[in-house]
DOMAR-253579 format. One record per residue (C-alpha): residue number from 0; residue in one letter; x, y, z. Coordinates in pm, 1 decimal. Example, Ala and Ser with C-alpha at 12.3 -4.5 7.8 and 13.67 -1.06 7.14 Angstrom:
<recs>
[0; a; [1230.0; -450.0; 780.0]] [1; s; [1367.0; -106.0; 714.0]] 
</recs>
This chain:
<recs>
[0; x; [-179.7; 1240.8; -192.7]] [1; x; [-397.0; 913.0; -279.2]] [2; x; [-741.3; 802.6; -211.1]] [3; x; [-631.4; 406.1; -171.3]] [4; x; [-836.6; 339.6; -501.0]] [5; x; [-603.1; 115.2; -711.1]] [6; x; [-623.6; 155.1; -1072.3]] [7; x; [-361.7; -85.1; -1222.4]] [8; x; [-150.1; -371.9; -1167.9]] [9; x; [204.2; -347.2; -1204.6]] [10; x; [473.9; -554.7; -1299.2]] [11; x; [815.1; -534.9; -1179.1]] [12; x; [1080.4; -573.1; -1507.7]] [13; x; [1357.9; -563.5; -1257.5]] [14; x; [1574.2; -417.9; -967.4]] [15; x; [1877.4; -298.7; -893.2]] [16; x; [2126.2; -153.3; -641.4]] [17; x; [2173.6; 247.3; -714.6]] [18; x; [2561.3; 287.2; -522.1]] [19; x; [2702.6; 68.9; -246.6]] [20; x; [2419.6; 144.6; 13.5]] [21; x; [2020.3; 1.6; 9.0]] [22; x; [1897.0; 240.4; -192.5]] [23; x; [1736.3; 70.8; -499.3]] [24; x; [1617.6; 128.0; -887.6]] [25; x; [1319.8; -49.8; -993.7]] [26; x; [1149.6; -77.1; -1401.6]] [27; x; [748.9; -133.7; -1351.4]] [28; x; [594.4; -188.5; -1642.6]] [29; x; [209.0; -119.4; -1702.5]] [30; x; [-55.9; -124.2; -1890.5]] [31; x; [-49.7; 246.3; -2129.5]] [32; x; [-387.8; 368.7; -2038.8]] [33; x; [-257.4; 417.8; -1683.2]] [34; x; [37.1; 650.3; -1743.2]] [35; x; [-162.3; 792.5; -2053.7]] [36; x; [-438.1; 907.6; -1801.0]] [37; x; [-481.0; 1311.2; -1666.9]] [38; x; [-294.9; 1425.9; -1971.1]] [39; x; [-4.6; 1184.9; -1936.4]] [40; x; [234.1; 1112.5; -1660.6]] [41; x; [531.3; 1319.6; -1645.4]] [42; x; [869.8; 1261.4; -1512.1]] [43; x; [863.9; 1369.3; -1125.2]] [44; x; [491.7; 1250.7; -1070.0]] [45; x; [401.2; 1089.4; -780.1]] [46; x; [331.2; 729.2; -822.0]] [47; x; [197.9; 464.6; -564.6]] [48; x; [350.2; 131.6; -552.8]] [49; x; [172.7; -73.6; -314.2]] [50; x; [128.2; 167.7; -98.6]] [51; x; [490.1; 343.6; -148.6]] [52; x; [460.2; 663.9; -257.6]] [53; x; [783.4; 683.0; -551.4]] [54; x; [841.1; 910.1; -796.2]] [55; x; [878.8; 852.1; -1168.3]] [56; x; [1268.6; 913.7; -1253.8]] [57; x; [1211.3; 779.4; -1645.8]] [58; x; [914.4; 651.0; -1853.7]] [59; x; [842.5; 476.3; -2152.1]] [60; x; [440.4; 447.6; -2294.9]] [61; x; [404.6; 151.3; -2041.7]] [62; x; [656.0; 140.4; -1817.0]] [63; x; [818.4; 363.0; -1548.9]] [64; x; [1132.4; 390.5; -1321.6]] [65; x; [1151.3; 499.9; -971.3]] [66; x; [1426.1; 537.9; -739.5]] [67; x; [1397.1; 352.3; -373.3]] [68; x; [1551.3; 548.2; -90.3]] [69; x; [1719.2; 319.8; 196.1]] [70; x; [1476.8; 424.5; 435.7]] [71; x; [1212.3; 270.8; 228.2]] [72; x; [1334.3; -5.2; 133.2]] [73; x; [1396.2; -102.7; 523.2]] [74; x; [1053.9; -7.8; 614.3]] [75; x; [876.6; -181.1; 338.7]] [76; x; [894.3; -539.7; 131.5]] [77; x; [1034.5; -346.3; -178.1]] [78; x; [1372.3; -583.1; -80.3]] [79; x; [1182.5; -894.8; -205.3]] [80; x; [1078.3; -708.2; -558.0]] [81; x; [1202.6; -937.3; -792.5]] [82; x; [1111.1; -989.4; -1183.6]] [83; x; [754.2; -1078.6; -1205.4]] [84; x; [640.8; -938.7; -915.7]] [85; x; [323.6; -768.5; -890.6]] [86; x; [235.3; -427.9; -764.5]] [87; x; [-64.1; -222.6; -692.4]] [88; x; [-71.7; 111.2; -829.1]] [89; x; [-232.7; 443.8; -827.7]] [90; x; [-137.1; 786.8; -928.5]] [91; x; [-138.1; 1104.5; -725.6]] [92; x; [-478.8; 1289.1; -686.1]] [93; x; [-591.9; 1584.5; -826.0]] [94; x; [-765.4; 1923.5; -707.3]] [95; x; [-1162.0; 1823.6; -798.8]] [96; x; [-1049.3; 1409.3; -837.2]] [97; x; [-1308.1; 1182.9; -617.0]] [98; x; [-1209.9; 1031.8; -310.6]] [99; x; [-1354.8; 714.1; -368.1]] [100; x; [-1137.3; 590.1; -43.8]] [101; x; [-975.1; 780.6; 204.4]] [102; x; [-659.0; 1038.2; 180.9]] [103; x; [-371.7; 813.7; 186.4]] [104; x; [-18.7; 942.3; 210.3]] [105; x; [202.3; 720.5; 52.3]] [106; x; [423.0; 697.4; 337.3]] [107; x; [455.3; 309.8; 455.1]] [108; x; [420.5; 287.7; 869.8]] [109; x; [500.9; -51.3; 882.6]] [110; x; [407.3; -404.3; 823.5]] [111; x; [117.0; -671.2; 876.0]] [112; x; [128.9; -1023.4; 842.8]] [113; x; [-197.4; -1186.4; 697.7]] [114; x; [-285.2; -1458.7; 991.3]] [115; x; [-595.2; -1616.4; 818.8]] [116; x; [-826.1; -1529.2; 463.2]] [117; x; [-1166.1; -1744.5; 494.7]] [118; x; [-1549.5; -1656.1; 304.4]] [119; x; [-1730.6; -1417.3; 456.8]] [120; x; [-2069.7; -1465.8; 235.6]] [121; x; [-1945.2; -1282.2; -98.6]] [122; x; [-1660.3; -1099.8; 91.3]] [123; x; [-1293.1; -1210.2; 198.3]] [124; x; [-1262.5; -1138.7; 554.9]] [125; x; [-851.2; -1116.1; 586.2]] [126; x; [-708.3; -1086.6; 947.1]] [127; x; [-358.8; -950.0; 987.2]] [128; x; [-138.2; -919.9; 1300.0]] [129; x; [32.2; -552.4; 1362.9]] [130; x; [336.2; -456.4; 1544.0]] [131; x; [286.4; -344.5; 1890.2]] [132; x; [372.6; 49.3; 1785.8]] [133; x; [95.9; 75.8; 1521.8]] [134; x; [-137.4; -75.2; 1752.3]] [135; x; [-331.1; 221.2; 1902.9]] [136; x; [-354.0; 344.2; 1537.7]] [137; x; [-584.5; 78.6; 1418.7]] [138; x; [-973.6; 95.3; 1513.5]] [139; x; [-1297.3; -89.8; 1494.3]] [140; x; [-1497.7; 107.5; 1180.5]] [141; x; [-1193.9; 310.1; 1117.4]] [142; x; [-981.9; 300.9; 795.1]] [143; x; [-625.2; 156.3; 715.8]] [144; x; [-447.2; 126.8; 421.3]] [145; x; [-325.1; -192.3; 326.6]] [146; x; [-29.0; -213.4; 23.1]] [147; x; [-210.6; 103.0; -88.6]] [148; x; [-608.6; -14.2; -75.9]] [149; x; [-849.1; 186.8; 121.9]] [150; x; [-994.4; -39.3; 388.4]] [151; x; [-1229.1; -29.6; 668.4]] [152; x; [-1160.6; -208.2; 985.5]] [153; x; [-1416.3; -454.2; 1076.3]] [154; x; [-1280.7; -572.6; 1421.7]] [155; x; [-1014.7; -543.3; 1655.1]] [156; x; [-900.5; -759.8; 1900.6]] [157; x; [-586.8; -830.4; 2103.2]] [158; x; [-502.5; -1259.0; 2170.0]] [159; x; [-380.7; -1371.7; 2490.0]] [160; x; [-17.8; -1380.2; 2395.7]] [161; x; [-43.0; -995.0; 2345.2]] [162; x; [-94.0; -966.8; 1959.4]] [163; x; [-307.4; -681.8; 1782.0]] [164; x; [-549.0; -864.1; 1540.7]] [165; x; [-772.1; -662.9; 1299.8]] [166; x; [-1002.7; -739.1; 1025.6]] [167; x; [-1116.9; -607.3; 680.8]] [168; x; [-1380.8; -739.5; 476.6]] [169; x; [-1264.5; -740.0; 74.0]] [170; x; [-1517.0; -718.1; -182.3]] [171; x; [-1490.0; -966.3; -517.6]] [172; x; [-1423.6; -632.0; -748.0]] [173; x; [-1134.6; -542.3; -470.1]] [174; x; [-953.2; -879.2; -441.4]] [175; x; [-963.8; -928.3; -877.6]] [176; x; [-860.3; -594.8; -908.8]] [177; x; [-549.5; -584.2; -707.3]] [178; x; [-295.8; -784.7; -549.5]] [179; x; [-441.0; -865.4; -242.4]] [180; x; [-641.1; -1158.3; -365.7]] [181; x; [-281.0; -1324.5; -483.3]] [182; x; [-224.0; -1314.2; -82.8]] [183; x; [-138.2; -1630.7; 116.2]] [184; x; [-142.2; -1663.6; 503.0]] [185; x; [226.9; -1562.5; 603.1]] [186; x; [288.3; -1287.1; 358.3]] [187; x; [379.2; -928.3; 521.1]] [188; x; [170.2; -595.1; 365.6]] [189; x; [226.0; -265.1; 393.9]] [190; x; [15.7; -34.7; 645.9]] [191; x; [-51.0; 295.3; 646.6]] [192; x; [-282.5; 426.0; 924.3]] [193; x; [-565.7; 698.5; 888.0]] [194; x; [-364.0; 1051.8; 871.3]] [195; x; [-630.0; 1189.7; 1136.0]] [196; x; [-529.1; 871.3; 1408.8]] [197; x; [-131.5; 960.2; 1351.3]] [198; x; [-207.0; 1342.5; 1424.4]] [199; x; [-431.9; 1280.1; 1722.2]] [200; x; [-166.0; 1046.5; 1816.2]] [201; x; [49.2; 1333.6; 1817.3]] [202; x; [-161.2; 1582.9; 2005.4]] [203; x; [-185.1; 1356.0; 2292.2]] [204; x; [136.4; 1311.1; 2345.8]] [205; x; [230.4; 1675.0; 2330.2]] [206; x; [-95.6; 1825.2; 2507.6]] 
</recs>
């Protein structure tokens, strides 16, 4: 479990193919101080990669391995990790951590495409377009996460050719602190919806 608070930047060293399938091996390297951090990470910790949640199959002082199941990588952008590419990343919570954010999974529900990024006084205000099945996940003054950051929804609205358009408002600290200020219109994130909006989800359907 996360909080969406991203503590590092990571750098992908490279990729490969594990077997003949998708599945995939990537080498992040980071800064020490991050895997140094809670009395070290160990091999087997959980480790969020842009909203992924992976776990660490080797590590070095500043860099880590993780293993990319199929399913992942067809669910998520991790295809177009190459060398050089940049990753948000936090490590797992603990019992008695702060939840700066909000609980955040790990577990990648689909993807956004950024549709515009203008000034909005000291903020960003990003809009991104969601596929029609995450759409009645995604509320005004709820939360999202978005390649891992905590985020709070500013507006929804839906455009006359049917597309589900929401907003978030990124602070300075946020956007020089994480990837999400690299981001261009056109590029595809990673969404995870609040936990509570998946299981009412649920309950409806089933009631």
């Amino acid at each position: 479990m996360f909080a969406g608070i991203i503590t590092a930047i990571g750098e992908i060293r490279g990729v490969t193919r594990n077997g003949d399938g998708d599945d995939m091996r990537a080498i992040i390297d980071v800064e020490e101080q991050f895997l140094a951090r809670q009395g070290g990470a160990r091999i087997g910790a959980s480790i969020c990669c842009s909203g992924c949640c992976l776990t660490a199959t080797e590590l070095g002082p500043d860099w880590f391995a993780v293993d990319i199941h199929s399913e992942n990588v067809g669910r998520t952008t991790v295809r177009q990790w190459r060398h050089g590419t940049r990753v948000n990343l936090e490590r797992a919570l603990r019992f008695g951590d702060d939840i700066g954010g909000h609980l955040v999974h790990g577990h990648v529900d689909g993807l956004a495409h950024i549709v515009e990024i203008v000034r909005d006084d000291n903020a960003l205000r990003i809009t991104f377009e969601v596929p029609r099945p995450l759409h009645r996940f995604i509320a005004a003054r709820g939360l999202v996460a978005i390649d891992g950051i905590s985020a709070w929804v500013k507006q929804i609205w839906r455009t006359q050719a049917g597309a589900e358009i929401f907003s978030v408002n990124i602070i300075p600290h946020t956007a020089d602190l994480t990837t999400i200020g690299l981001r261009v219109p056109g590029d595809a994130v990673h969404i995870e919806v609040d936990i509570l909006a998946r299981y009412v989800a649920r309950l409806t359907e089933t009631a």
